[in-house]
N, C-alpha and C positions, 0 to 999 in steps of 0.2 A: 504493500500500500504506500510505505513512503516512496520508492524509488516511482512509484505511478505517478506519487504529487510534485516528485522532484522534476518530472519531467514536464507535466503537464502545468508546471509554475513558471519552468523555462531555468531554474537555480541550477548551480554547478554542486552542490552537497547539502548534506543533512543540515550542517549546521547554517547555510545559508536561508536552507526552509524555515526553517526554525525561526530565524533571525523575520522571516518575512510575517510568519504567523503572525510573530509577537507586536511587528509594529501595525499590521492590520488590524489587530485585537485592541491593540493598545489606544485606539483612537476612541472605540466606543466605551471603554473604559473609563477615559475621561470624560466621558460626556455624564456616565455614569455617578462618577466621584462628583462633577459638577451642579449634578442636580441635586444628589442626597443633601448637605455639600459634604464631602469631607477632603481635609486640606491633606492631612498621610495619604491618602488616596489617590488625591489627583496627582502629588507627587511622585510617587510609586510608579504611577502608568506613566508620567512626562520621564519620567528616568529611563524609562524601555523603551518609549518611544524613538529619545534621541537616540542612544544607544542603537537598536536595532535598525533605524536609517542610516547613522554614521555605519556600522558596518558593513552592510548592502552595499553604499557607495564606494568602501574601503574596497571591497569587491569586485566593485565594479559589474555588480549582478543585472541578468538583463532584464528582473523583475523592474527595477527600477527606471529603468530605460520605457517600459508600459504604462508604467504609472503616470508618466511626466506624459506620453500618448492619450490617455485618457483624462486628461487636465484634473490627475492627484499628483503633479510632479511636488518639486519641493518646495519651491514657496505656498503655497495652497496649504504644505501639511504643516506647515510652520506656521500659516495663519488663522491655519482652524485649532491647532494649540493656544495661540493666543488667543481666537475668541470663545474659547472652552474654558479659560484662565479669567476672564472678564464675566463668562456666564458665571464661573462658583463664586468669583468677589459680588456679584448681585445678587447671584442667593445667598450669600452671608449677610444682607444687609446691609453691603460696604457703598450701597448706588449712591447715598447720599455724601457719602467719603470725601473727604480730595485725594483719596486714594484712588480710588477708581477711575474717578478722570484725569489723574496722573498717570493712568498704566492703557487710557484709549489714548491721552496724548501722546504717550512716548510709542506707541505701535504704528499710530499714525506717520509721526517723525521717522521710525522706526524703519518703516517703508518708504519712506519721500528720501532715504538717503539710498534705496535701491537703485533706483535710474541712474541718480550721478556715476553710483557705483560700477554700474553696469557698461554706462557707455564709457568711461574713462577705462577700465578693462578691456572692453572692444576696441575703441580706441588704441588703445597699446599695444594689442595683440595684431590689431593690421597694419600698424606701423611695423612692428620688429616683425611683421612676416616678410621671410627671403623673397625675392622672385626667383632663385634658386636657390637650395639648398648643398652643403657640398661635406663630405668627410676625406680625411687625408689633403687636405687642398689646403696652401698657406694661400688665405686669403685675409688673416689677421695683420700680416707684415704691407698688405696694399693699400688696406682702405680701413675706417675707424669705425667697432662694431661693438657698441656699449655694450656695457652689465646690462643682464633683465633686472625687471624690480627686485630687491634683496627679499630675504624673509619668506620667500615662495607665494610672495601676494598674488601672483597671476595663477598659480597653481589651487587648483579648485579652488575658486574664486568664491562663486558665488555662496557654496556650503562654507565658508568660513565667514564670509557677510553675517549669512542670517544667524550663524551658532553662537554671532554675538546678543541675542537676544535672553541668553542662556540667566547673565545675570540680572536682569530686568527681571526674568520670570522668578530667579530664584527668591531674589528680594520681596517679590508683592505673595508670594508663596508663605513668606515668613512675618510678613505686615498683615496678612488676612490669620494665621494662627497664633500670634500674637496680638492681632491688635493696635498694632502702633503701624504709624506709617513712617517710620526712618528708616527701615531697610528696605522698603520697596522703593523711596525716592532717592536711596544709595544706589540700588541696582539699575532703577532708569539711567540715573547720572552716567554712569559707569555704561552700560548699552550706546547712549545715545552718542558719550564722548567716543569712547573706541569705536564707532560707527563713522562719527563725524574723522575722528584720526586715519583711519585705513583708508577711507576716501583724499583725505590727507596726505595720506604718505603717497599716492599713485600718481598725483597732478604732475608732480616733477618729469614724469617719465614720458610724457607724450608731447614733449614739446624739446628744441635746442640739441647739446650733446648726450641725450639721453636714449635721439632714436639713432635707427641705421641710416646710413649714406641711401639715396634715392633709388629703384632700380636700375635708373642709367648705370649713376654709379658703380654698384655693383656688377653688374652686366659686364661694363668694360674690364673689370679689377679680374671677372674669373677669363675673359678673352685673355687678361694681357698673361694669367697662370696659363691658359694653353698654348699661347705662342711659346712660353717659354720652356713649359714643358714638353710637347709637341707629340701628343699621344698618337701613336700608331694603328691600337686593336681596340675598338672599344665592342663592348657587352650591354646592348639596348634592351633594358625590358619595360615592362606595363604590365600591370596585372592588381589584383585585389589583397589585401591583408592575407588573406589565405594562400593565395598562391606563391607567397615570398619565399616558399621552400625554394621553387624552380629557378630562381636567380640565385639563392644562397648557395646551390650545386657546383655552381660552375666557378665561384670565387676564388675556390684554390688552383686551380687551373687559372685565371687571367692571372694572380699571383706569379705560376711556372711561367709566364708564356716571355721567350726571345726577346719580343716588342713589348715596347712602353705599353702597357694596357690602358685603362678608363672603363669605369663603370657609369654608363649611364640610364637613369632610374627617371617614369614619369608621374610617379606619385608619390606624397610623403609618406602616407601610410607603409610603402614599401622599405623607405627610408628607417622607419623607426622600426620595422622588423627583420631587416639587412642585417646577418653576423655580421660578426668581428671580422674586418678583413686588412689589410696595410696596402691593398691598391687601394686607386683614388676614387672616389665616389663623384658625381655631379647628378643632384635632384632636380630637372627642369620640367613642372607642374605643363609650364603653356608654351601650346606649338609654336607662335610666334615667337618666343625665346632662342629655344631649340633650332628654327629654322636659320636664325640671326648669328646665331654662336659660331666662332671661328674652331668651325674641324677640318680645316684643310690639309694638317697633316696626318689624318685618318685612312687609312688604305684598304682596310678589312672590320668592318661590324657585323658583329657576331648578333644571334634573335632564340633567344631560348623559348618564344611563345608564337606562336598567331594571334595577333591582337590591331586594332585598328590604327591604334597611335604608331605603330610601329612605319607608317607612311611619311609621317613627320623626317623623319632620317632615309628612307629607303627614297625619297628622291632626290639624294645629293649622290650627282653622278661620278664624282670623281674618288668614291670607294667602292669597294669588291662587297656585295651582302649576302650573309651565309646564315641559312638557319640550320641552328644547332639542340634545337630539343629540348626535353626535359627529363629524357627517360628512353627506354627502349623496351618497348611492347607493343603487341599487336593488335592495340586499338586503332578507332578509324581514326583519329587524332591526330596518329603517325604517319598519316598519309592524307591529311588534308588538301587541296588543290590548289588554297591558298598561297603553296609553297611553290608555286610557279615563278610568283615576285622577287625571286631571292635568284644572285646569279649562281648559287649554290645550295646543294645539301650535304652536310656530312649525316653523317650514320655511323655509327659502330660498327658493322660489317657488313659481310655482303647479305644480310638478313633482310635490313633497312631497304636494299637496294632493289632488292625482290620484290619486296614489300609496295614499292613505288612500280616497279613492272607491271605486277599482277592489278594494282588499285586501276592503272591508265587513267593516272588523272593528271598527264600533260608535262610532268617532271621529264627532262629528259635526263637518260641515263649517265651520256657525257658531264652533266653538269653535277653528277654526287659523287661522291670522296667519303671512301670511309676511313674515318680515325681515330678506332677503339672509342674504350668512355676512361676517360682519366681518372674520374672519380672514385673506379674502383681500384685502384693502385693501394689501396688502407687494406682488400681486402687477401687472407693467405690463402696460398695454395693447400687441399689438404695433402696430410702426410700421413694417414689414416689416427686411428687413435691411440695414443699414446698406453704403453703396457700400465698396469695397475691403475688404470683409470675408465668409468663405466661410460659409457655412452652418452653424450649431450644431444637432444633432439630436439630442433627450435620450431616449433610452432607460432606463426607469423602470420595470420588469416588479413584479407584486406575488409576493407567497408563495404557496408550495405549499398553505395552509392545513392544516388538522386533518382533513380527509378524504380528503388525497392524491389529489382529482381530479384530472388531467392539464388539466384543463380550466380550473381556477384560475390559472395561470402560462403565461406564454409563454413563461419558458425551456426547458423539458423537451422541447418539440417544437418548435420555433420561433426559440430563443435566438439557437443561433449564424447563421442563414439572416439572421436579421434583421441581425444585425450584420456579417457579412460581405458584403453585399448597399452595407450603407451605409457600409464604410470602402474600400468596390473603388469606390462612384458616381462619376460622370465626368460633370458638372464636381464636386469633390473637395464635400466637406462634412466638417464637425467633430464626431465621436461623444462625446457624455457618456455614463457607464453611471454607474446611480445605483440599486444593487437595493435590495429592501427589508431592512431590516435580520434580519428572520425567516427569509430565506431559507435551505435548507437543515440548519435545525433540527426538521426533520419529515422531508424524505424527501434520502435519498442523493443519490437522479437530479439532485434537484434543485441539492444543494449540488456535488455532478460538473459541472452543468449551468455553472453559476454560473462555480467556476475557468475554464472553457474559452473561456468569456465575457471572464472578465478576461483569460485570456491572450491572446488574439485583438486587444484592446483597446490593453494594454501592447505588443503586437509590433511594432502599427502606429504607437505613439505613437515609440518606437523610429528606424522607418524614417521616420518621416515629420521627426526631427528632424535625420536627414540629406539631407532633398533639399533642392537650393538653392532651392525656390520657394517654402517655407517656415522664411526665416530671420526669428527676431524682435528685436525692439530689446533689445540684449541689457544696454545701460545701464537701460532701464526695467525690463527686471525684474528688475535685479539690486537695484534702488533698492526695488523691489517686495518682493523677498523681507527686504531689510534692516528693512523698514517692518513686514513681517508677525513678525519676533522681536522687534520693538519695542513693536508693539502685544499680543503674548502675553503677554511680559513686566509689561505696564503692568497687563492684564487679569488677570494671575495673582495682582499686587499689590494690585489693588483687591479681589481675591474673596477673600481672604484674610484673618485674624483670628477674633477671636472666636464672631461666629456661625456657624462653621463648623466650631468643633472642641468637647468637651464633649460629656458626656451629653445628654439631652431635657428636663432641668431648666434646665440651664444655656441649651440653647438655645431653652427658651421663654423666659426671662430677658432673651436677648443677643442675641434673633432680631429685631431691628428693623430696617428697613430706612435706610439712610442715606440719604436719596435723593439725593444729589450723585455720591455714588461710584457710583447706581442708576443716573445719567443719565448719567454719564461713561462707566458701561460699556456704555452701549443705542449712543453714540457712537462709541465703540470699534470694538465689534461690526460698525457698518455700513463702519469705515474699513479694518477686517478685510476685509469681504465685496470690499470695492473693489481691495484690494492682493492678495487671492490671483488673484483674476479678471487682474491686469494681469502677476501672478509663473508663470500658467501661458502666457500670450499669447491668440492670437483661432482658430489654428488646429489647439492641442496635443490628441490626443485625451487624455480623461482618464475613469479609475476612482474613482466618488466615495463611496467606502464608511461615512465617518465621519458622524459628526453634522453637522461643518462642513466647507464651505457647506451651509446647509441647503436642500431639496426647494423652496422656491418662490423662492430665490433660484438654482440652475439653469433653471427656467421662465423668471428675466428674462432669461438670458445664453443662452437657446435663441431657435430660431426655428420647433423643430415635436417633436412628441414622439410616439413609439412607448410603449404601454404596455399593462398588461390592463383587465377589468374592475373598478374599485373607485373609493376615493372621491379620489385623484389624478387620472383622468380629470376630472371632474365638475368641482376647482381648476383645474386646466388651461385648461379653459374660460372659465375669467374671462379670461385671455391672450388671448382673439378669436383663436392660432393657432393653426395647419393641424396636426391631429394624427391619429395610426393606432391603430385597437387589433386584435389580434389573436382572431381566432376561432377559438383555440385544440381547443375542444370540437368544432369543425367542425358548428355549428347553419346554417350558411349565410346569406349576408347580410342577407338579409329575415325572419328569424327571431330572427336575432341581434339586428336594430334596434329588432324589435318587442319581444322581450324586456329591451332593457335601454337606456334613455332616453338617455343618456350617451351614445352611441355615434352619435346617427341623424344628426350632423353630423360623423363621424370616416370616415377611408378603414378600408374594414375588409381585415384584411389574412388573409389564409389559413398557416397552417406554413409553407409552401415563403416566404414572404412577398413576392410575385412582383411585389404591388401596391403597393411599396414609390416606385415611378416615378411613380405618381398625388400621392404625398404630397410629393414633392423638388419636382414640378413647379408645386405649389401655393406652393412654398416662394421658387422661385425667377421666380417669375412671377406674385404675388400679383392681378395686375389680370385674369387669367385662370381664375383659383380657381373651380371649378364651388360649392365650399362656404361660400364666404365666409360669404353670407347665411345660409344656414342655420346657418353657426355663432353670427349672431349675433342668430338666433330663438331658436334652444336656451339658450344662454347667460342670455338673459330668463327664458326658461321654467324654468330650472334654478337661475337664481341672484339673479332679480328684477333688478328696471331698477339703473338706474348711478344716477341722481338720483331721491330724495334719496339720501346713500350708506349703504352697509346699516347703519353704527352710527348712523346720524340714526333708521334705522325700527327699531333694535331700542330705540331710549334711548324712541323716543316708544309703542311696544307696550310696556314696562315703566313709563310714567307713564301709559298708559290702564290696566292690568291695577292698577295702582296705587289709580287712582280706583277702579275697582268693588270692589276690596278695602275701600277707604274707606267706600266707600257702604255697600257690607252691611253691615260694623261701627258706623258711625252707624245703623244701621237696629235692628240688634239691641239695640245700648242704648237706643233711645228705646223699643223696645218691651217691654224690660227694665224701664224708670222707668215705662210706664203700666200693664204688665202686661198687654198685648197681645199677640197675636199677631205677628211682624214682620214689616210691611211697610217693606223700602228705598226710602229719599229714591230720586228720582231725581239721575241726578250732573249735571246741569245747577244742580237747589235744593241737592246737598252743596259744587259749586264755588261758589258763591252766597254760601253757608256758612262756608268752612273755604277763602281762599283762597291759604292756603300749600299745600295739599296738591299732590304735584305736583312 
């Protein structure tokens, strides 16, 4: 029943339900208290009240995001307190008071200092907004880009306006059960001044050396950083808060890459959910910016989506445009038509390329390049499993998607089969569950599906920490888990500071990356991956719901994985190990294979998951493997050879697309100075030519 309410509230946990109950309860409560009257009463319920708002918002819960849709947002709940506080002072007999019309005056005031508040907030905030936003970019050392207001006055703004009402209310709270009116006309005092003061303290800020330089200004200041830096390879994306994975893939790659990189981003949202990276970032919201901006020394941009803005830059004809993905699977996605625009595709192998054959949706063949997926460079080869160690088996299921086919997910028909299959096996094995993180934000069944999963998971991790055949060295992981709050610690300390707190002025400003503290925490990170792996032991099963450990670092600590169809299979594969996927849709196996590339080296497994025995067996008997080889024909064919390694063939596909970018543009201007028609050099006479290019 709660997880029904949790859902159907739209709350991310119990304790957020809770928090929601309390302050919907707590309203008629007070009306409650106010009519009996009693004064403990109304206070009681104004104390949950605030409490249980301040939470919610601390949350960021999208209850509240509703409410404020259904005009209960926050000022409303804050003024129906106050006139809930004004009904019990009249039923106390206080109407005749000057108390009472001390506490309609000061609510009145109370509210007339809202607008100034408000628009001088607004104010300020369209002032310090960038027309670009940038990270890694010294754009501090060209042009003058004040503090934001101090004290985080601009940071929820308005719920710190009204929470000054707090002592106004406490005051006339303690005037109506005592009887006297000097504490209520203390706490007005005190409301009305730090009402009047916060409005106070922001006037400075929207006016003289307080804002940013114009966007001319700026505009020119990040032109004159790319003349001088003079980026090569830029990475253009567009996309929603959610999609910010698909850009964050490719970061460490523009990082490796030969050429100067640049990342370029057209929304801030993207901005503020961008890892950590030490290439440069430039946020350019509007096309007319974008189209302005000096990238003439750009020769190849990279397109990891299909998205509309992506036209903004694909009509600047003096670079090479390559779309490069976000994944490799054999959705339609992968072979959209739209990728005709692009004077290139890369692919991962020749899977990709096939894929664009069979689709004939106008890609020509000539124009794809396949070059591995870099990405997976984190992930090991196996070397089967290590003597005195039991089997690790990563269970990895994707989402229910956006059209609630059952046939999207193995959990909904399949989930717990599979899993109870492989924590009952005999000889024993090690279950990781590792869902996706969308799970169950589309359909019930699934997010039902999901709990049953983990609790199955947990029961066994449970029992299994009591049998004596699995005791672990309980010095090393105590050493283990001391090392993992040492290192959170360190990590929390290094990510910390300035570029992380402030407005989008400040943090285009402040946003550079250190690179010492960059490298110390990429070092961190892996000493992390090493010390939780040693703090869980080799045979604990474990629920891996968080960000960290991340998804290919279970792939090194597995020996075989169960999953569905997507683009984790396909990584997977680069492990050369023994994996299941499930045919949930019930297409039957030879249907199934043939539909979807990924799979034609995997055990395929049925709901009841019964073939679950072909996959252990492979596991624990790899010189027996009917699939070996074919895993590691698919693996070629899906993810291109191992030598050279995939960032050697994407560095050298962006210094060939490089040249012909070269070439045309030498060709145009020499046929520019004769006044001819343009014929391009060939790029054997532009390397001849021009032998930095490259």
């Amino acid at each position: 029943m709660i997880s029904t309410a949790i859902r159907v509230a739209r709350v991310g946990s119990a304790a957020e339900l809770a928090a929601a109950v309390l302050m919907i309860l707590g309203y008629p409560a007070l009306m409650l208290a106010a009519l009996i009257p009693s004064v403990p009463a109304f206070a009681a319920a104004a104390v949950v009240t605030y409490v249980a708002d301040h939470y919610l918002h601390r949350q960021a819960s999208y209850l509240i995001n509703r409410l404020s849709k259904v005009r209960a947002g926050l000022s409303i709940r804050f003024l129906i307190r106050q006139l809930l506080l004004i009904l019990l002072l009249a039923r106390m007999d206080l109407s005749d008071n000057l108390i009472f019309y001390g506490a309609i005056a000061c609510f009145i005031a109370f509210y007339g200092l809202q607008a100034p508040h408000g628009a001088v907030v607004t104010l300020i905030r369209n002032r310090r907004r960038m027309p670009v936003a940038t990270r890694n970019v010294d754009l501090g050392s060209r042009i003058r880009i004040p503090d934001a207001p101090k004290f985080g006055l601009l940071e929820r703004s308005a719920e710190k306006m009204l929470h000054l009402d707090l002592f106004a209310v406490v005051g006339l709270l303690i005037s109506a059960q005592l009887d006297s009116a000097v504490a209520g006309f203390i706490g007005i005092g005190v409301t009305l001044f730090l009402g009047s003061l916060y409005v106070g303290a922001l006037l400075p800020y929207i006016r003289g050396t307080k804002i940013p330089p114009t966007a001319e200004v700026i505009l020119e200041a990040v032109d004159d950083w790319l003349h001088e830096y003079k980026p090569q390879t830029v990475l253009c994306f567009s996309g929603s808060k959610d999609s910010a994975y698909q850009v964050n893939m490719w970061l460490e790659t523009m990082e490796q890459l030969d050429t100067r990189p640049l990342v370029l981003l057209r929304e801030r949202v993207i901005l503020q959910s961008l890892a950590p990276t030490k290439a440069p970032v430039i946020c350019v919201p509007g096309g007319v910016h974008l189209m302005n901006m000096d990238l003439s020394s750009v020769r190849v941009a990279l397109y990891a989506a299909n998205v509309g803005k992506n036209i903004h830059l694909l009509r600047v004809p003096t670079m090479k445009h390559v779309f490069i993905g976000h994944g490799d699977s054999d959705k339609l996605a992968s072979v959209n038509p739209f990728s005709k625009v692009y004077d290139e595709v890369w692919t991962a192998g020749r899977a990709g390329r096939d894929r664009y054959a069979i689709a004939d949706v106008g890609v020509r063949d000539d124009d794809i390049v396949e070059v591995g997926r870099p990405q997976l460079a984190p992930i090991q080869t196996w070397q089967g499993v290590p003597e005195g160690r039991i089997p690790t088996v990563l269970y990895a299921p994707t989402w229910e998607g956006w059209d609630n086919d059952p046939g999207n997910t193995s959990l909904l028909l399949a989930g717990e089969n599979i899993v109870k299959k492989l924590l009952k096996a005999d000889p024993p094995v090690r279950v990781l569950y590792k869902p996706h993180p969308f799970t169950g934000t589309v359909s019930a069944a699934a997010g039902s599906a999901h709990r049953k999963v983990t609790a199955l998971v947990e029961k066994a991790a449970i029992e299994r920490a009591s049998d004596p055949r699995f005791q672990a060295d309980a010095t090393a992981r105590t050493k283990a888990k001391a090392d993992l709050a040492r290192i959170e610690a360190r990590i929390s300390e290094l990510s910390g500071g300035p570029a992380d707190k402030g407005d989008e002025a400040e943090l285009t400003r402040d946003g550079v990356v250190d690179l010492a503290k960059y490298e110390e925490i990429a070092r961190l990170r892996a000493e992390w991956n090493d010390a939780y792996w040693t703090s869980v032991g080799t045979f604990e099963h474990r629920v891996i719901s968080g960000a960290e450990p991340r998804l290919y670092d279970c792939f090194n600590v597995s020996d075989a994985m169960v999953s569905d169809i997507s683009s984790v299979v396909s990584d997977f594969i680069a492990s050369g190990k023994p994996y299941a996927v499930t045919d949930s849709a019930k297409l039957g196996v030879e249907e199934f294979k043939r539909q979807n590339t990924a799979v034609r080296a995997a055990v395929i497994l049925s709901n009841k998951a019964a073939e679950l025995g072909e996959l252990l067996a492979a596991v624990r008997t790899p010189d027996a493997d009917p699939m070996a080889e074919d895993r590691k024909e698919l693996k070629e064919y899906l993810l291109g050879p191992d030598e050279p390694t995939s960032i050697e063939q994407f560095n050298t596909a962006v210094e060939n697309l490089a040249l012909k970018s070269e070439t045309r543009n030498v060709g145009q201007e020499r046929a520019a100075a004769s006044g001819e028609a343009a014929s391009p050099p060939s790029a054997e006479a532009h390397l001849s030519a021009d032998p930095t290019v490259g």
